[in-house]
C-alpha positions as CSV (number, residue, x, y, z in Angstrom):
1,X,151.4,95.3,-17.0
2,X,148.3,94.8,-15.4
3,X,147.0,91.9,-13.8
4,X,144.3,90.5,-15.8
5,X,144.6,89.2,-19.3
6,X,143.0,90.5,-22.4
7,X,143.8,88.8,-25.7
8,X,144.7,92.1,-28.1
9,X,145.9,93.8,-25.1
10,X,148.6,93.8,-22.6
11,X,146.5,93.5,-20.1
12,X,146.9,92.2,-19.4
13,X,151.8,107.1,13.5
14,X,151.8,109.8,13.8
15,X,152.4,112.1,16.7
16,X,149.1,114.0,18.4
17,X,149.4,117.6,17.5
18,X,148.1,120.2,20.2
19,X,146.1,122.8,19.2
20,X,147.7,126.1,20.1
21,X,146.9,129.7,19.1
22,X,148.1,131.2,16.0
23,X,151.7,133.7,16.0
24,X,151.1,136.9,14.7
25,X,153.0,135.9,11.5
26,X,150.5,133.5,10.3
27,X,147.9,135.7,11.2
28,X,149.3,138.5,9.4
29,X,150.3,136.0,6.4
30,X,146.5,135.6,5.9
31,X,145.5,138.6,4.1
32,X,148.2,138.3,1.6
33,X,146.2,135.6,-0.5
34,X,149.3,133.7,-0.5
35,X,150.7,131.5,-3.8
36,X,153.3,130.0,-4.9
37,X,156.6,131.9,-3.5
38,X,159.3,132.8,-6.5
39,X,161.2,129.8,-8.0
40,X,164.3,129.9,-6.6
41,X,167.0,131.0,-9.5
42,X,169.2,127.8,-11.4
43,X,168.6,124.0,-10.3
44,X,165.9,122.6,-8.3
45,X,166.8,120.9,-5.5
46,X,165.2,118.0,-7.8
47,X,168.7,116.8,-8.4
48,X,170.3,113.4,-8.9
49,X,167.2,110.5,-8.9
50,X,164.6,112.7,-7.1
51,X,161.9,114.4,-9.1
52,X,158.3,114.7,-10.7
53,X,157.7,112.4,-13.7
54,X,155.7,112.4,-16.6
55,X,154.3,109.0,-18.2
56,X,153.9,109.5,-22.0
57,X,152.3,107.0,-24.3
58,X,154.3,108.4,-27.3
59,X,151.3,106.9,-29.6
60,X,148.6,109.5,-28.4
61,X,151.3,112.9,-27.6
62,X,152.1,114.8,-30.7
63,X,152.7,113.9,-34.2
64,X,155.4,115.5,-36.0
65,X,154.7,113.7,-39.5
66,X,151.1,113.9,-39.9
67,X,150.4,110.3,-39.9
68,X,147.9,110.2,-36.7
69,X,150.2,108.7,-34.7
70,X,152.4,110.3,-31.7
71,X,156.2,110.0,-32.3
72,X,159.5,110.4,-30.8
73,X,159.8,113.8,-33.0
74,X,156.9,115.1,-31.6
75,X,157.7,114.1,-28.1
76,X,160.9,116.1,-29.3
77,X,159.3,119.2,-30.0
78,X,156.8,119.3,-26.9
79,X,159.5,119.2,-24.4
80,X,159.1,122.7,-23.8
81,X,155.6,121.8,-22.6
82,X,157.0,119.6,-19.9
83,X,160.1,121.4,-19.2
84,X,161.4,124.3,-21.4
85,X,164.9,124.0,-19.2
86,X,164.2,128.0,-17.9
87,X,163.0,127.6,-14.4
88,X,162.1,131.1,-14.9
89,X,158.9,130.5,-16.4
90,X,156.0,129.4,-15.6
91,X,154.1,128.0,-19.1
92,X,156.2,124.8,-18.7
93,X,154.8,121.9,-16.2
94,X,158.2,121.6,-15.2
95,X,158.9,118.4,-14.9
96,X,162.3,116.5,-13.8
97,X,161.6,113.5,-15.9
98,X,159.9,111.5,-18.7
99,X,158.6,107.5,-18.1
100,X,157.5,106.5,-21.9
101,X,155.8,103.6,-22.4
102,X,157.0,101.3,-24.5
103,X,158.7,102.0,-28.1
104,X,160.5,98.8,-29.1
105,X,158.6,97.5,-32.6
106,X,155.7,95.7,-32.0
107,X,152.4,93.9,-33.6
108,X,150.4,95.6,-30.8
109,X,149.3,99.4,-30.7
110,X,150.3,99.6,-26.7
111,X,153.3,97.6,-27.9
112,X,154.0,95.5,-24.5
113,X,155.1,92.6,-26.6
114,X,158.2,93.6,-28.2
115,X,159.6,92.1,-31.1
116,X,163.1,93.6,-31.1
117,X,165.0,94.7,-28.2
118,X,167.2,96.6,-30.1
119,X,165.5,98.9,-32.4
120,X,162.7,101.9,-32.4
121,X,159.3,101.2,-33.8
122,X,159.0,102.4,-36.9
123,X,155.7,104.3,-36.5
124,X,157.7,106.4,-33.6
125,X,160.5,106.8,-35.6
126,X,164.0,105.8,-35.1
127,X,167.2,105.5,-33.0
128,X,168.7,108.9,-34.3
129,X,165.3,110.2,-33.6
130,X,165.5,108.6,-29.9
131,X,169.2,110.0,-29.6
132,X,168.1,113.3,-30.3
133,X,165.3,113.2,-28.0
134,X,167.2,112.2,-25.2
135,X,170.0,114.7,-26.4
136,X,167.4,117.8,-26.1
137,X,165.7,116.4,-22.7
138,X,169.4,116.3,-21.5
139,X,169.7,120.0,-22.1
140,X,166.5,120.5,-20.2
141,X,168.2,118.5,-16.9
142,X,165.2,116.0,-18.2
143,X,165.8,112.3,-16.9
144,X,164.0,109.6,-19.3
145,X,163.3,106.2,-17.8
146,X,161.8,104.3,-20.9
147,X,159.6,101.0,-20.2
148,X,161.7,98.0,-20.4
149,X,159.5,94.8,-21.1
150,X,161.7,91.6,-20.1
151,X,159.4,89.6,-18.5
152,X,158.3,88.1,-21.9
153,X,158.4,88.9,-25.8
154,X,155.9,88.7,-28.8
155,X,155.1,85.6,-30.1
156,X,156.1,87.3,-33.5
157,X,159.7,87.7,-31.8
158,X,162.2,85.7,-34.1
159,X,163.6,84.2,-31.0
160,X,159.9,82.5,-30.2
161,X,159.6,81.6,-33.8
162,X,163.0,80.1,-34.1
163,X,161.8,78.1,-31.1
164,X,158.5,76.9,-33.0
165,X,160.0,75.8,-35.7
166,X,163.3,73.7,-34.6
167,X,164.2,72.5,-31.2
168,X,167.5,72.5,-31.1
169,X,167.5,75.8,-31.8
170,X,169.3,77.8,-29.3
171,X,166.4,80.0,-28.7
172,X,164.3,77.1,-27.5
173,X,165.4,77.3,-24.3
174,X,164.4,80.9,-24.1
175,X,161.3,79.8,-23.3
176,X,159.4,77.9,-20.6
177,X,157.8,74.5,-22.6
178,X,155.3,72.2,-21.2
179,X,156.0,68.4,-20.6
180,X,154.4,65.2,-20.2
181,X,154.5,66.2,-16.5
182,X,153.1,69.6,-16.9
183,X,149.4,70.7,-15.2
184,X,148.3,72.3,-18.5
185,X,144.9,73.7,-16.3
186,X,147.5,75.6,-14.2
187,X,146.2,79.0,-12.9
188,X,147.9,82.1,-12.6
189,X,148.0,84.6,-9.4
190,X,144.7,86.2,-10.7
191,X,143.1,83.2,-11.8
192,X,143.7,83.1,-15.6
193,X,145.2,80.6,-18.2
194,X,148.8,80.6,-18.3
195,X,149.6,77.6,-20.6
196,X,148.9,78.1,-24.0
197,X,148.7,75.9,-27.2
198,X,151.1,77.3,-29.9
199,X,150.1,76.5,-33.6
200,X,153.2,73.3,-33.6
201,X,150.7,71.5,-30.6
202,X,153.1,72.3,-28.0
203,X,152.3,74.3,-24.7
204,X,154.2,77.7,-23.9
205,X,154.2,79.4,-20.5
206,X,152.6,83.3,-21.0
207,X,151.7,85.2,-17.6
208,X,149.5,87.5,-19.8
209,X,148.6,85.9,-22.6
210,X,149.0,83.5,-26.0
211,X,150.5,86.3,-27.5
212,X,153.0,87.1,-24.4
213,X,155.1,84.1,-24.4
214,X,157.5,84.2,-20.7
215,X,160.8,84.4,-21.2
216,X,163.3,81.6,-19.4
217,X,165.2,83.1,-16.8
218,X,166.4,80.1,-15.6
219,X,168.7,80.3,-18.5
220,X,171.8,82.3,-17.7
221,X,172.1,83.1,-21.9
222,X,168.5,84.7,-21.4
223,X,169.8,86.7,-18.5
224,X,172.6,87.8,-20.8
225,X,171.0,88.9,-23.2
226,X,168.6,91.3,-21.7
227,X,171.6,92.7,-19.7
228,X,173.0,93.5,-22.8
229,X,169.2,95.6,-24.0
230,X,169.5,97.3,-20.6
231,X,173.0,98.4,-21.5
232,X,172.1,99.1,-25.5
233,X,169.8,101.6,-24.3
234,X,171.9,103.6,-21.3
235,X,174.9,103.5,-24.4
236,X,172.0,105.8,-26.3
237,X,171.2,108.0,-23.9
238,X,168.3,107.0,-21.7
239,X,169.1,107.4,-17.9
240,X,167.0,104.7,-16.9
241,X,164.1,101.9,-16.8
242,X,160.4,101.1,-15.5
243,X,160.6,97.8,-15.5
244,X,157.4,96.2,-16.2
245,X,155.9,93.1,-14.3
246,X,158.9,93.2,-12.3
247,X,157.2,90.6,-9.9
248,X,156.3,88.0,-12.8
249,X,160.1,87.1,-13.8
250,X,159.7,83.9,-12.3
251,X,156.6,83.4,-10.3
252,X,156.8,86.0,-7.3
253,X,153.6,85.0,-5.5
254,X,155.9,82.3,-4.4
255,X,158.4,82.5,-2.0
256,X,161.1,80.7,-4.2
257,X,159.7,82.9,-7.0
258,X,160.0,86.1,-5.4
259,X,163.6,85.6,-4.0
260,X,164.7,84.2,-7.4
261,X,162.9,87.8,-8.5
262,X,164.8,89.3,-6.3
263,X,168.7,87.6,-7.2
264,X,167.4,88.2,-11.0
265,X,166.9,92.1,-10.5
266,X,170.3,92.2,-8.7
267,X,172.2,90.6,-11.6
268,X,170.7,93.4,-13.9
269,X,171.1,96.3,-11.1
270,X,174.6,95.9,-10.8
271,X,175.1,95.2,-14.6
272,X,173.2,98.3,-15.1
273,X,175.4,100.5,-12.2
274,X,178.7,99.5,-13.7
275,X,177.3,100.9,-17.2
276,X,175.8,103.8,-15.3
277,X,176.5,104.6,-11.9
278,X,173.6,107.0,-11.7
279,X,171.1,104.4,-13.8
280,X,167.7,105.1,-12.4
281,X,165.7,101.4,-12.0
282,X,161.6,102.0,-10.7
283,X,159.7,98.5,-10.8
284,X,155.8,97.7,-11.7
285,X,155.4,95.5,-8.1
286,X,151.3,95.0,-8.6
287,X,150.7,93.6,-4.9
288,X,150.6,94.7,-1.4
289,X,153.4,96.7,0.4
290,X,154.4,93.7,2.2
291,X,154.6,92.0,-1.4
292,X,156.4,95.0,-2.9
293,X,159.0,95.8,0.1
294,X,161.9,93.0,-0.8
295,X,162.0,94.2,-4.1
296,X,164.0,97.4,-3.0
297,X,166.9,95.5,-2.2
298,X,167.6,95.7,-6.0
299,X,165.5,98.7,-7.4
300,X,165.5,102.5,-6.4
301,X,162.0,103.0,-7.1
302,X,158.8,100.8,-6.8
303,X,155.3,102.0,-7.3
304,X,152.9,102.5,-4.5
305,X,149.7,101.0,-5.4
306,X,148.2,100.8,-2.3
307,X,148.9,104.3,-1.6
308,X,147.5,105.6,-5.1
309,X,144.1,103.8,-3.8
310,X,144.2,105.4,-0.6
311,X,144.4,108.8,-2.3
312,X,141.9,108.4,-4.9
313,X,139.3,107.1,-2.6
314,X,139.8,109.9,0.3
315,X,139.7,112.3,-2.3
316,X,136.5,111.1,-3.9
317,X,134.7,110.3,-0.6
318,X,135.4,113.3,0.6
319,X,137.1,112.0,3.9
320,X,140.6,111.0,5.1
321,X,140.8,107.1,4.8
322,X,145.0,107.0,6.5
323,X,146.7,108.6,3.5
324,X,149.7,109.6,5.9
325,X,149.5,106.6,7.9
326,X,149.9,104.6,4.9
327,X,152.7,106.8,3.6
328,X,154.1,106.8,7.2
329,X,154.0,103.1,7.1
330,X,155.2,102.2,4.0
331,X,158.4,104.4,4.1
332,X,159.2,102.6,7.4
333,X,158.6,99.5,5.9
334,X,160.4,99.7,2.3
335,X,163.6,102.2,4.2
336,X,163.9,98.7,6.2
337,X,164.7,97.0,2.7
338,X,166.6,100.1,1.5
339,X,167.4,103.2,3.3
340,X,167.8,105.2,0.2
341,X,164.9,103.7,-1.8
342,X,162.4,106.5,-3.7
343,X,158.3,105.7,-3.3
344,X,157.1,105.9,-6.5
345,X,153.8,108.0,-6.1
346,X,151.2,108.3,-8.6
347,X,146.8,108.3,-8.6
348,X,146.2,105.9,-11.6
349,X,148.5,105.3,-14.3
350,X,147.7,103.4,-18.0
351,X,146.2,100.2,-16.7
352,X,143.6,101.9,-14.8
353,X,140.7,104.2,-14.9
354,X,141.5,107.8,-15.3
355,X,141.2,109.6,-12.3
356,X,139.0,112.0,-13.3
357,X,136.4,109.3,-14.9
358,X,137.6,108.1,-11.1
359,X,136.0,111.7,-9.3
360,X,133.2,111.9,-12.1
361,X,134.9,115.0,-13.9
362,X,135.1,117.3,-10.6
363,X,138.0,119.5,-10.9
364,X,138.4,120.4,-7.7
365,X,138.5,117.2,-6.4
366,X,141.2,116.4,-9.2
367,X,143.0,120.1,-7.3
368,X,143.4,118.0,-4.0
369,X,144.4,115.3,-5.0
370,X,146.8,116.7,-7.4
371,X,147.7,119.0,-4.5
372,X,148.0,115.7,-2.1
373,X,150.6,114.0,-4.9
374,X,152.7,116.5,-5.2
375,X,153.2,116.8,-1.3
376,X,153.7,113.5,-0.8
377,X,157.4,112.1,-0.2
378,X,158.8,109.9,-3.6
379,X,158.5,110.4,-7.4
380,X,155.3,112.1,-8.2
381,X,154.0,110.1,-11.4
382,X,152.0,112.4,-13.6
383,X,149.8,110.3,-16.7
384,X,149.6,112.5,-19.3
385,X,146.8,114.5,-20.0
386,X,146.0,113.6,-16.0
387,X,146.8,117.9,-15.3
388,X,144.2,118.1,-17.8
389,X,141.7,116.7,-16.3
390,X,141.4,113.9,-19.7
391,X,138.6,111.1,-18.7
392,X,138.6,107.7,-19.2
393,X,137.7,104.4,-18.2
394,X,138.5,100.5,-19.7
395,X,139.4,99.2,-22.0
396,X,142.5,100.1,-22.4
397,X,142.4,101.5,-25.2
398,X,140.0,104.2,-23.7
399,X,142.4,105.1,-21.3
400,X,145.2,106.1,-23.4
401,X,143.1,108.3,-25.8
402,X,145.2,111.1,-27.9
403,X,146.1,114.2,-25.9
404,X,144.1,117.1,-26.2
405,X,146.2,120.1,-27.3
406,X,143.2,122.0,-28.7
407,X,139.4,121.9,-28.4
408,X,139.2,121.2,-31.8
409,X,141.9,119.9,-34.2
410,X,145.3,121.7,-34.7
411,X,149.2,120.7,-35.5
412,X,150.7,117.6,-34.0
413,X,147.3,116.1,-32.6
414,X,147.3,112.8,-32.8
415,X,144.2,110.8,-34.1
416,X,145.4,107.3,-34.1
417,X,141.7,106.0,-32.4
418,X,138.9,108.4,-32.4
419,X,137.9,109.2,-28.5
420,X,135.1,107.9,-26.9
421,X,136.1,110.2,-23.9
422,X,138.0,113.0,-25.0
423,X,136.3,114.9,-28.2
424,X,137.3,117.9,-27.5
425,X,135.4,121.5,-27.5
426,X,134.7,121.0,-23.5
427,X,137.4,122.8,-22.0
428,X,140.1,119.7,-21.2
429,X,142.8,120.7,-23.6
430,X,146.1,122.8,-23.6
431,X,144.5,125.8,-25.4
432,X,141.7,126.2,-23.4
433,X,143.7,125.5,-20.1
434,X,146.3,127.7,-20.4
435,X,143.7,130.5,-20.6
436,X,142.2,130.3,-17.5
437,X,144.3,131.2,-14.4
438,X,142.3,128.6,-12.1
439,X,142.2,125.4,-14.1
440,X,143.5,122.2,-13.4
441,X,146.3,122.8,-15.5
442,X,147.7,125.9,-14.0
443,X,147.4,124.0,-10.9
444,X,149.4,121.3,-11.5
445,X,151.9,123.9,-12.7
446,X,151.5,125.7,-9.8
447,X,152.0,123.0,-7.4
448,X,155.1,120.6,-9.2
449,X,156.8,124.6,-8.6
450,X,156.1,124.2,-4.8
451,X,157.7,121.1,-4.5
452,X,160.3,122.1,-6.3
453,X,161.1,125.1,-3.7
454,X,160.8,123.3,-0.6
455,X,163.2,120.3,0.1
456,X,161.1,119.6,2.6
457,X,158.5,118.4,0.6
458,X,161.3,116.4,-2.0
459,X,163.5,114.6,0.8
460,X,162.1,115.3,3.5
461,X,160.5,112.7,6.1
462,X,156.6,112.2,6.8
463,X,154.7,112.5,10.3
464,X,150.9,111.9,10.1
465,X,149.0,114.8,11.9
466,X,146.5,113.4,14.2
467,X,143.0,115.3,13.5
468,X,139.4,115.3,14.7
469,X,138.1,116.6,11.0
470,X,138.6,113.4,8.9
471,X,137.5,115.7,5.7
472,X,141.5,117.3,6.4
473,X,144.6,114.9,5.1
474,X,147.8,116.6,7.5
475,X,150.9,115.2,8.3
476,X,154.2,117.3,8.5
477,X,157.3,117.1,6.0
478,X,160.7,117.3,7.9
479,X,164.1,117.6,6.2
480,X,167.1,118.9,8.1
481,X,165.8,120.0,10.8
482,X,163.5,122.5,8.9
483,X,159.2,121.4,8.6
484,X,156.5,122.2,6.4
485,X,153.4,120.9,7.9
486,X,150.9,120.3,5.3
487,X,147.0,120.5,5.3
488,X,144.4,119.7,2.5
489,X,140.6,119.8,2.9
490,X,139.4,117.6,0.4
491,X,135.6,118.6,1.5
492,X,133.1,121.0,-0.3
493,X,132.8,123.0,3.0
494,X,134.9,125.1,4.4
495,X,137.2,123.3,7.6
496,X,138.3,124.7,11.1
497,X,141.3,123.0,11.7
498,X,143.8,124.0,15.1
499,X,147.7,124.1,13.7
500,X,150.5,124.8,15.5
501,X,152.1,127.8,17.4
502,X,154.9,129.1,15.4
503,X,153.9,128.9,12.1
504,X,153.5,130.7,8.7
505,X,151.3,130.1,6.2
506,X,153.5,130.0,2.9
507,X,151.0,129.0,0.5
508,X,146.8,128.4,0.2
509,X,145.9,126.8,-3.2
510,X,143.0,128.7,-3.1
511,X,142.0,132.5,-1.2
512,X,139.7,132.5,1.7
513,X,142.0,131.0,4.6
514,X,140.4,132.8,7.7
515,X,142.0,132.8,10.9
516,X,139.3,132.0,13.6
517,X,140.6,132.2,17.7
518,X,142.8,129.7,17.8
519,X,142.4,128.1,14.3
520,X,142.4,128.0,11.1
521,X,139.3,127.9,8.6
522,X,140.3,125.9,5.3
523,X,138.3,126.5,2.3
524,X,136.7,123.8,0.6
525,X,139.2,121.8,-1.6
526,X,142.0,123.5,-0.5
527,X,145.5,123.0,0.2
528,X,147.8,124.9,2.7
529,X,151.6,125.1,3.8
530,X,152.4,126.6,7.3
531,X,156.2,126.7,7.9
């Protein structure tokens, strides 16, 4: 969720490297114009909760029934776009799991107010539908978190209603009511209304907005009840949840609100584990690290916002500004919480601004900071149509504009809202990408296949690599005693940069890597492995 409320919407140290000459192998390395190496043959080393992720907003994918809108059929039959299962091939984006957004029925078209936990919305399709699509994505070694909204309902949910109309309904208590002692001016963490008039005269406690009512977790039946919807869902299949506004529970700016957070997420963690052992859990934290860190006592995953900013705005000033460091940091500080945790990783997601609208449509810039995701230690979180280079900017509804599978129109594309952004006929589709050996989408290809070769760059640990050329993000990746050190000029001029003794270059994103005396000369907006 994000944090600013829309009515209509849910809107809602590192060690100094010395600069030694190059070994003959990485000189000789250079001439090769060096790519990705082969895949290796059967699993990635991707396994068990570690992997790149796709978020889908099933509304705007691929419809199967011709209706305009994206569906859990068509999100069915496009699997082999994200991962056909053969990691022999190379047309497949090869991704280890899916994040969709939200499919419970709704009034809304984002659907972040649900109006039954237990149930598909109809204009996605239905729960054999869902049980097939996690069926085939299984087959695929696919994970599929899907987006879990607890922290409050519709105020169309019969629950709230049942509460409007009698109060001694059990469902009152469901909800947080206003009393006689009650500050009804009462401001939120971002400054906005949170007590709301409902159409009996009574006040209702919504983080996000009138049509968002908050749920009661102060009421163990309310607890209950959406441990049973967490276990509904892993009974169908799903492997796990994104758990949105994971902070708002009970009000986590607040030290009593953030430990109750905290308790709450444990109750459903363990809940979840006995159902699952292997349940996936990521959390939508929207705050500072120091904000986000406790909550990795209960959750695997939680996503880095701070570090998404970092990236986006190196890459689009064209300068370093502590992408490592921040990386470095944060891992030390969230392994303190949990030792195992998994730093969800991601550039903007579907409460921001694309990140292309973000680097004003340059695709190279979009390369390095593709290239900079998917070296990065965590969960790589791709938005769709993000490897296409698909603008965007708010409202929402701009941002989550139907994907473009051709330049024109063609089978399965969705038309549910007709883009402001994304017309078409410019080159930012699957047809026209999938053409061109150096587009954005081959790229992305290209570099989720890296990862998945190296465990290095999947488990391994992060070193900043101290610099004079603030235009090159470096740090090393470290797992088992075995390093990758990693390199990306995210500059439109070429970079001398001094690397180690000892090394290899194993893959430049781009040709041109010159070797120079003792160092290395980057192209512009490129990426480069030495091993």
């Amino acid at each position: 969720m994000q944090t600013i409320a829309k009515k209509g919407d849910e809107t809602m140290k590192g060690k100094k490297w010395t600069a030694l000459a190059l070994t003959l192998p990485l000189a000789a390395s250079l001439s090769t114009g060096v790519h990705a190496e082969t895949v290796h043959k059967g699993k990635s080393p991707t396994a068990d909760k570690n992997g790149v992720f796709y978020e889908v907003y099933v509304n705007s994918f691929y419809d199967a029934n011709k209706d305009g809108h994206g569906d859990l059929k068509g999100l069915t039959q496009k699997l082999d776009y994200l991962n056909d299962g053969n990691s022999h091939t190379k047309n497949d984006l090869q991704v280890n799991g899916i994040w969709m957004m939200p499919v419970n029925p709704s009034p809304s078209y984002h659907k972040y107010d649900v109006t039954d936990y237990y149930n598909i919305d109809p204009q996605y399709g239905n729960l054999q539908d869902f049980r097939k699509l996690m069926k085939e994505a299984d087959k695929r070694d696919v994970k599929v978190i899907m987006d879990l909204v607890v922290n409050h309902t519709s105020s169309e949910h019969p629950w709230f209603q049942a509460a409007l109309k009698d109060k001694n309904s059990k469902y009152r208590d469901y909800y947080i009511w206003a009393d006689k002692n009650t500050d009804l001016n009462e401001k939120g963490s971002w400054g906005q209304q949170v007590w709301h008039k409902a159409p009996n005269g009574e006040y209702f406690y919504g983080t996000f907005w009138e049509g968002m009512p908050d749920l009661n977790y102060d009421n163990p039946e309310v607890r209950k009840e959406m441990i049973n919807v967490g276990k509904f869902w892993l009974n169908q299949g799903v492997d796990g949840f994104r758990l949105d506004a994971a902070l708002h529970i009970f009000k986590g700016q607040t030290p009593e609100g953030a430990k109750k957070n905290i308790l709450w997420w444990n109750e459903f963690r363990d809940a979840m584990k006995k159902e699952n052992p292997n349940v996936y859990l990521t959390g939508e934290v929207w705050d500072q690290p120091e904000v986000v860190a406790p909550y990795y006592q209960s959750l695997d995953s939680l996503f880095n916002f701070d570090l998404a900013g970092k990236i986006v705005s190196s890459v689009k000033a064209g300068n370093d500004q502590g992408i490592a460091t921040a990386a470095a940091a944060t891992d030390e500080l969230f392994k303190s919480y949990n030792p195992n945790k998994i730093d969800g990783i991601f550039l903007t997601n579907h409460d921001q601004n694309r990140v292309m609208s973000e680097l004003s449509g340059d695709v190279n810039k979009a390369k390095s900071a593709a290239s900079i995701l998917l070296t990065l230690p965590g969960n790589p979180y791709i938005y769709y149509g993000e490897e296409i280079g698909m603008t965007g900017e708010k409202p929402d509804e701009l941002i989550r504009e139907p994907f473009r599978w051709y330049e024109g129109n063609g089978l399965g594309q969705t038309s549910w809202e007709t883009p402001i952004y994304n017309k078409g006929g410019n080159g930012v589709s699957i047809e026209a990408q999938t053409k061109q050996k150096d587009s954005l989408l081959n790229h992305y290809r290209e570099m989720i296949r890296v990862r998945q070769q190296h465990e290095e760059l999947v488990k391994g640990t992060l070193q900043s690599i101290s610099l004079d050329q603030k235009e090159v993000v470096a740090y090393s990746r470290t797992y088992k005693g075995k390093s990758i050190s990693v390199y990306h000029n995210i500059s439109n001029q070429p970079i001398k940069v001094s690397v180690a003794a000892k090394g290899k270059l194993i893959f430049s994103s781009e040709k041109g890597v010159k070797k120079v005396k003792n160092q290395l000369v980057i192209p512009a907006n490129t990426t480069i492995l030495i091993k």
